[in-house]
C-alpha positions as CSV (number, residue, x, y, z in Angstrom):
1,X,-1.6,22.3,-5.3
2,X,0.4,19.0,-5.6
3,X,-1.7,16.5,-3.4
4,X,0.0,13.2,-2.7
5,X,-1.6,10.3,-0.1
6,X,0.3,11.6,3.0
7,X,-1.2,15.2,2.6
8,X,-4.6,14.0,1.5
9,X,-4.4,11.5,5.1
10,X,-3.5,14.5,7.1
11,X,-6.3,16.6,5.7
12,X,-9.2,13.9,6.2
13,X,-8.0,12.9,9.4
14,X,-8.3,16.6,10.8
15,X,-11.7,16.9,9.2
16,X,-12.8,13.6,11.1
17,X,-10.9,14.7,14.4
18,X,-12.3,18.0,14.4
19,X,-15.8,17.7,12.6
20,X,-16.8,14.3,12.7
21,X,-20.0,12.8,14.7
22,X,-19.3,9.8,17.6
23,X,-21.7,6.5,16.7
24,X,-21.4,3.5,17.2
25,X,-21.8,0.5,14.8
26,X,-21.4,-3.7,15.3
27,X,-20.2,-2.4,18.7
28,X,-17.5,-0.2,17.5
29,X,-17.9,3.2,18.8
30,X,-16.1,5.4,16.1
31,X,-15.8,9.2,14.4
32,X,-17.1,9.9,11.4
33,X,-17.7,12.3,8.2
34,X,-19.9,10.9,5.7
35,X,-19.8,11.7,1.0
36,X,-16.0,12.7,1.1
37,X,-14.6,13.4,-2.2
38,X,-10.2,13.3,-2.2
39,X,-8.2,13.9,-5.2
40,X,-4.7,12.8,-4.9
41,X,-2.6,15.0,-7.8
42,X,0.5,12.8,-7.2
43,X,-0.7,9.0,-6.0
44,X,2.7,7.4,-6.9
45,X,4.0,9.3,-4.0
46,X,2.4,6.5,-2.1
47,X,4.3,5.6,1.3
48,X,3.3,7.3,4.7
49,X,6.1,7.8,6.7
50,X,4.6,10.1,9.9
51,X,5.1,10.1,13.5
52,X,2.9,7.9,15.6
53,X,1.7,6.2,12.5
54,X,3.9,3.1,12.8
55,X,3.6,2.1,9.3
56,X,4.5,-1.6,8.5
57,X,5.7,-1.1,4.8
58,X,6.7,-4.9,4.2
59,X,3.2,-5.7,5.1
60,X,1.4,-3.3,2.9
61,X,4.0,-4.0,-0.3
62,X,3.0,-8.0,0.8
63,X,-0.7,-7.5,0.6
64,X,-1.0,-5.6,-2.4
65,X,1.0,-8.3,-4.6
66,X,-1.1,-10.9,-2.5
67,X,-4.1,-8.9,-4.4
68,X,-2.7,-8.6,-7.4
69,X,-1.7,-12.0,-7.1
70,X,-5.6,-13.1,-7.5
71,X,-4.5,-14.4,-3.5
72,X,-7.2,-14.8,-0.9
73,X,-5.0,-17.4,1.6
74,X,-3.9,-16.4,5.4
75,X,-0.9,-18.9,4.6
76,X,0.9,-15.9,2.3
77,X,-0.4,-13.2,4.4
78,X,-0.6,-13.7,8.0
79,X,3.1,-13.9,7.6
80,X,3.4,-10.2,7.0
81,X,-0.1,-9.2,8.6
82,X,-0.7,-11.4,11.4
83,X,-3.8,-9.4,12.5
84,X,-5.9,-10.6,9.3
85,X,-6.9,-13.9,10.5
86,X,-9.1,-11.8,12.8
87,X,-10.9,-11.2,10.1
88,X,-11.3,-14.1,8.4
89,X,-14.2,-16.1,9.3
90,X,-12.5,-19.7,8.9
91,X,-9.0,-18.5,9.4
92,X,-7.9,-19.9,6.7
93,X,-9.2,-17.3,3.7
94,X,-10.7,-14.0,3.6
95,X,-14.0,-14.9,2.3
96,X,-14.1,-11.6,0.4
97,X,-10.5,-10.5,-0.3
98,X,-10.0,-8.0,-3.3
99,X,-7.8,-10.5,-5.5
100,X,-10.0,-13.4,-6.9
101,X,-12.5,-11.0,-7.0
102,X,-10.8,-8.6,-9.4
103,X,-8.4,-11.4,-11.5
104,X,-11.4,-14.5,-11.8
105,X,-14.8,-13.1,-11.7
106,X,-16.8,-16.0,-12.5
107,X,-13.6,-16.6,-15.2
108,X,-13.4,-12.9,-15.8
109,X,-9.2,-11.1,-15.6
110,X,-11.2,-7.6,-14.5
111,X,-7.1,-6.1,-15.3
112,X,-7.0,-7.7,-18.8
113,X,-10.9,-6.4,-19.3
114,X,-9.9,-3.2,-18.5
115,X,-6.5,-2.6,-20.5
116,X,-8.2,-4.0,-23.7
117,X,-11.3,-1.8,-23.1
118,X,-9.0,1.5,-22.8
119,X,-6.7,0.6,-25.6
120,X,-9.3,-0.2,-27.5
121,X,-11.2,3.2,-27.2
122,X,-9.1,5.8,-25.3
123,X,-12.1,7.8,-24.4
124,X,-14.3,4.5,-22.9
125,X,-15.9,5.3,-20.0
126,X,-16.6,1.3,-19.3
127,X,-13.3,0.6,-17.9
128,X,-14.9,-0.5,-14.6
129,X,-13.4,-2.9,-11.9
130,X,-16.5,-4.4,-9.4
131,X,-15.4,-5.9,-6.5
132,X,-19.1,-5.9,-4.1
133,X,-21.0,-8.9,-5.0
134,X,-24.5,-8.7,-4.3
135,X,-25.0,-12.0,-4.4
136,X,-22.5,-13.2,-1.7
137,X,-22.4,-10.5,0.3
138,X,-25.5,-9.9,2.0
139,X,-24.6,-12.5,4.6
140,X,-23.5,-12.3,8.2
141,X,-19.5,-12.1,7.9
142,X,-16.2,-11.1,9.4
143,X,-15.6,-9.7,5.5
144,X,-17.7,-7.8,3.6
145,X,-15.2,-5.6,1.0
146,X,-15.6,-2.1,2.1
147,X,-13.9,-1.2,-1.3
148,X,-16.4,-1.6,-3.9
149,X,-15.4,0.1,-7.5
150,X,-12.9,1.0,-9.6
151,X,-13.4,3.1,-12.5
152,X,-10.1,4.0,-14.7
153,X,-10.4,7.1,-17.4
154,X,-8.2,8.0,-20.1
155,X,-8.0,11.9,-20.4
156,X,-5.3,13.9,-22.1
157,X,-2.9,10.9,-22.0
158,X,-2.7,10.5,-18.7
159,X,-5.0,7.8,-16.5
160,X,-7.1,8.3,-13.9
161,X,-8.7,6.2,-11.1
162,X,-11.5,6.8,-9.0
163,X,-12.1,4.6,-5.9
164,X,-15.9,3.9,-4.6
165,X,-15.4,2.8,-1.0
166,X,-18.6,2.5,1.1
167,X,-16.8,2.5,4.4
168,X,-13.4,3.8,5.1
169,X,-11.1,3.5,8.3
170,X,-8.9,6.2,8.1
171,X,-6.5,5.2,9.8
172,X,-5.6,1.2,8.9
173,X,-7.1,1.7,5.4
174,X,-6.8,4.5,3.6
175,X,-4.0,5.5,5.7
176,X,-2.9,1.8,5.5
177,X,-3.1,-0.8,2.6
178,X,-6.3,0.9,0.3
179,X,-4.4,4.0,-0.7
180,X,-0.9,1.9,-1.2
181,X,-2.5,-0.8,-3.6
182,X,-4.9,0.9,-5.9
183,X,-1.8,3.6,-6.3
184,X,0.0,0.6,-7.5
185,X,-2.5,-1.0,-9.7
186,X,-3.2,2.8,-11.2
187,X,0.4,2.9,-11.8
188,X,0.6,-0.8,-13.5
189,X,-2.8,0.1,-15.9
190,X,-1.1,3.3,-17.0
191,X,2.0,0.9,-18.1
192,X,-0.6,-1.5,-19.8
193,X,-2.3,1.5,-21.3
194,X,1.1,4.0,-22.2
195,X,-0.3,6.4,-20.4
196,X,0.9,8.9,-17.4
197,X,-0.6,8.2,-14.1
198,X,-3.4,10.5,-13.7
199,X,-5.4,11.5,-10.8
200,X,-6.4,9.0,-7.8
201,X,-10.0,10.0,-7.1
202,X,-11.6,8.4,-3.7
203,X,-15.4,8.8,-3.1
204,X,-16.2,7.6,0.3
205,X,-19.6,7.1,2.0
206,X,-18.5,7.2,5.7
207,X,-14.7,8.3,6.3
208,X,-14.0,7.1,10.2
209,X,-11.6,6.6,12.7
210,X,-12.2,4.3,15.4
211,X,-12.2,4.9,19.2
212,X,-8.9,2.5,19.7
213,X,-7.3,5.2,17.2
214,X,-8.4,8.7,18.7
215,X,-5.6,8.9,20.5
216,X,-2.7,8.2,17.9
217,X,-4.6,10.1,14.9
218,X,-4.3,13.5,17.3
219,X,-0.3,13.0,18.1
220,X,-0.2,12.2,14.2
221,X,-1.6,15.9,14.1
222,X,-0.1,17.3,16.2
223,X,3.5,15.7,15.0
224,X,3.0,16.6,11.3
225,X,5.4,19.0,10.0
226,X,3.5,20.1,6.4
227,X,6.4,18.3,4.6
228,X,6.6,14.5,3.2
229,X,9.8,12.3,2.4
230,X,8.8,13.2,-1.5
231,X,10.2,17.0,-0.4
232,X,13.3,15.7,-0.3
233,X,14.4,14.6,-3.9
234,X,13.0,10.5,-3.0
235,X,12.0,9.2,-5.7
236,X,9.3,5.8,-6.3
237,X,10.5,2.6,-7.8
238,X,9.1,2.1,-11.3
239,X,6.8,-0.6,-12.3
240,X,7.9,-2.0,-15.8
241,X,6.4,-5.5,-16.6
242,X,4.3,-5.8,-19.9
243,X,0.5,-7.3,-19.3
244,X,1.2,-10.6,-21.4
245,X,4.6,-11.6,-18.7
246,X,2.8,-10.4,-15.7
247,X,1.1,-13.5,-14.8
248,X,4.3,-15.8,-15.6
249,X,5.9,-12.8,-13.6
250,X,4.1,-13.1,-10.5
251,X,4.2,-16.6,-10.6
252,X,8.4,-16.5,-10.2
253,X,7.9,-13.5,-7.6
254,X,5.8,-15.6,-5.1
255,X,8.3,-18.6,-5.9
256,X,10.7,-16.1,-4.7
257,X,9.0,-15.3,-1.7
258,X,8.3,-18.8,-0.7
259,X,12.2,-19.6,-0.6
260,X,13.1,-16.3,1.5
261,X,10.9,-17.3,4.4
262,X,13.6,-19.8,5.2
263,X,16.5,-19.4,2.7
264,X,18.6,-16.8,3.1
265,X,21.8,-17.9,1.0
266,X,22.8,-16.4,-2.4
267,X,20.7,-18.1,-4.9
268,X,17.5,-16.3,-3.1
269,X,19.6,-13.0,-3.8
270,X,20.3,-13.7,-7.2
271,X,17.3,-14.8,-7.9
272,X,15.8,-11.4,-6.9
273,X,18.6,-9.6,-8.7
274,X,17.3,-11.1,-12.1
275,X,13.9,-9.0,-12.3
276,X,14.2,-6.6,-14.3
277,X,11.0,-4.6,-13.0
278,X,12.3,-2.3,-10.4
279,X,8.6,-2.2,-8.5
280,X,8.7,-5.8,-8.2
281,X,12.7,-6.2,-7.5
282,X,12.8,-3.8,-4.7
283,X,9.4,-5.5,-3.6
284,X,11.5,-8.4,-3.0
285,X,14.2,-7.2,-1.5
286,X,12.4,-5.6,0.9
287,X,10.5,-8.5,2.1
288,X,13.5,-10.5,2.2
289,X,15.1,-7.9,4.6
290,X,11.5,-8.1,6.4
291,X,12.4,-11.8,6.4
292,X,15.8,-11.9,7.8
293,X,13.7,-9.8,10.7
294,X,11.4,-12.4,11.4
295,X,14.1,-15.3,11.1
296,X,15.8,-13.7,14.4
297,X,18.8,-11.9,11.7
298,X,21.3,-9.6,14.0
299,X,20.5,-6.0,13.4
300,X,24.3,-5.4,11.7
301,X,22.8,-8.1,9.1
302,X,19.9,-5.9,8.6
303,X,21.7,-2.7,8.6
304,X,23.6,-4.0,5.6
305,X,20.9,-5.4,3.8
306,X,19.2,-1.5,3.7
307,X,22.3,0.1,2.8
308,X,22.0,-1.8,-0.3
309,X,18.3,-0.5,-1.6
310,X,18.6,2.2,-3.5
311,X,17.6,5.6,-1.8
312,X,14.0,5.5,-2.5
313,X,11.0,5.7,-0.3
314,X,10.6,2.2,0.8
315,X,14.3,2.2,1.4
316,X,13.1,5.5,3.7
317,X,10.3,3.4,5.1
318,X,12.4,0.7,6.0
319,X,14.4,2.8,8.2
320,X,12.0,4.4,10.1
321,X,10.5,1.3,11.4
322,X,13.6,-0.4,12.0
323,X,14.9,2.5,14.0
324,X,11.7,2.2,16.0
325,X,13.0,-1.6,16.7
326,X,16.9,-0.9,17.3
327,X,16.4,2.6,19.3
328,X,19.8,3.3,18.4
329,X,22.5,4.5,15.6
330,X,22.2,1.7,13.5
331,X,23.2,2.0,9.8
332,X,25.0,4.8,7.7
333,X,22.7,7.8,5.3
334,X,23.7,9.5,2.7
335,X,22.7,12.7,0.8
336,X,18.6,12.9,0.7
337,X,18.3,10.4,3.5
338,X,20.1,12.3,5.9
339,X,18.1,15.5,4.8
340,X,15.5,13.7,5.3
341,X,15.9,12.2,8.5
342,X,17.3,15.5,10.2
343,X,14.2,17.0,9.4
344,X,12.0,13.7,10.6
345,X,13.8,13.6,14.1
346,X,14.0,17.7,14.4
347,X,17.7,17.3,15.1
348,X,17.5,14.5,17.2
349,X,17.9,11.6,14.9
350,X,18.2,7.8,16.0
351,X,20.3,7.0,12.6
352,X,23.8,8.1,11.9
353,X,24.3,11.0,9.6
């Protein structure tokens, strides 16, 4: 059965709904199921595009290269995710984000460990990312990482990834950001490693939803029509940046992003148009239509700007939340989008087709 991360979503958040036991914890009262093994067959097929979800995809494509930046500032994120200076204890950093954790562990690239280690020995079983740190983390804090582990496999040629997460929101995490950016960095290690990207394995102590979600993880339910945008012929961009020009890589794609927050001229455009990686091109672009958004752009600017993307699924994503902004026909589909989008709106789309 071909699992990809909006089926495996839907199936833990009916088992939660349905089976799971109220408690309350730091004041939270929430649902819960508790030791939940998920295997996603097909993790590339990453974005979430469901009724009643309301997906931010320029927010989750900005946090993941924030992480795989090495990033832990609210400068670069808040931007895209204003809600995370609620969890930062200063507001300034988050005191435990993912990214130093994983690319300068006391000095230590856990990604460069980890390629060498599995092209060193294609049957290692030490090719193990640690992101808990005992020794800072038994504190009183805002942020203590509820993602803990990462543990890639070569098998058969192809890669896999299991995930150790000791506390899971279902909803804003795994549905959210967790399931998005350890897809990604599965699908840049299998690059680094010539391999095929494998299963995405997620162990989970206690799988919740919390009480302020109850409500919009039943209309997801009840909305969910047991097909995904990846029925319809869309297709992911492809990451394609070797491990020795990623850093140097990065560095030009946050330069990039710095300059789109206020520039919006053709030198920003061109600049984007000159990566060659398609993952981290269309990650631009995205954000810069994200940025046009936020820099009060009319909505015929922004129509134009997503005819542009290729028809992929963060070009899909980018409709759907824009057409929950505009509420009206707004830009032009063609061929798998309009499939798609009949389907999504049962007839009753909000796009032209």
């Amino acid at each position: 059965m071909k699992i990809n991360i909006t089926v495996a979503f839907i199936d833990i958040l009916q088992k939660i709904m349905r089976n799971g036991t109220r408690i309350v914890t730091r004041g939270n009262e929430q649902t819960e199921i508790l030791s939940q093994l998920l295997e996603i067959t097909h993790p590339k097929e990453r974005v979430l595009v469901l009724k009643h979800r309301r997906n931010n995809i320029f927010s989750l494509i900005a946090e993941t290269m924030w992480v795989l930046g090495g990033r832990d500032d609210m400068a670069f994120l808040s931007r895209y995710l204003p809600r995370a200076t609620e969890f930062s204890d200063d507001g300034i950093v988050w005191r435990a984000a993912y990214g130093p954790r994983l690319r300068n562990w006391k000095g230590i690239d856990q990604f460069k460990e980890v390629a060498r280690l599995i092209n060193e020995d294609c049957n290692t079983k030490r090719a193990a990312m640690v992101i808990f740190d005992p020794e800072r983390d038994y504190i009183e804090t805002k942020d203590v990482p509820c993602n803990n582990w990462l543990h890639f496999m070569e098998r058969d040629g192809k890669l896999h990834l299991d995930v150790a997460v000791r506390a899971n929101d279902a909803v804003w995490g795994f549905g959210g950001i967790n399931s998005f950016e350890w897809s990604v960095l599965q699908e840049m290690m299998s690059f680094w490693t010539s391999n095929e990207i494998g299963t995405l394995s997620w162990f989970v102590g206690t799988f919740h939803v919390y009480s302020r979600h109850y409500g919009t993880s039943e209309r997801i339910l009840d909305a969910y029509q047991n097909k995904t945008l990846y029925d319809f012929g869309i297709y992911s961009p492809v990451f394609s940046t070797p491990l020795n020009d990623f850093d140097n890589t990065l560095k030009k794609w946050f330069n990039v992003e710095k300059k789109m927050r206020t520039q919006a001229d053709l030198s920003v455009f061109y600049e984007i148009q000159s990566f060659t990686d398609e993952l981290l091109r269309n990650s631009l672009e995205m954000l810069y239509i994200y940025n046009r958004h936020l820099n009060q752009a009319s909505q015929d600017e922004i129509a134009e700007l997503i005819e542009q993307l290729p028809t992929n699924d963060f070009k899909i994503s980018a409709i759907e939340f824009f057409s929950r902004i505009y509420q009206e026909d707004f830009l032009n589909l063609t061929g798998a989008e309009q499939d798609f989008f009949r389907f999504y709106w049962n007839e009753k789309t909000l796009v032209k087709v």
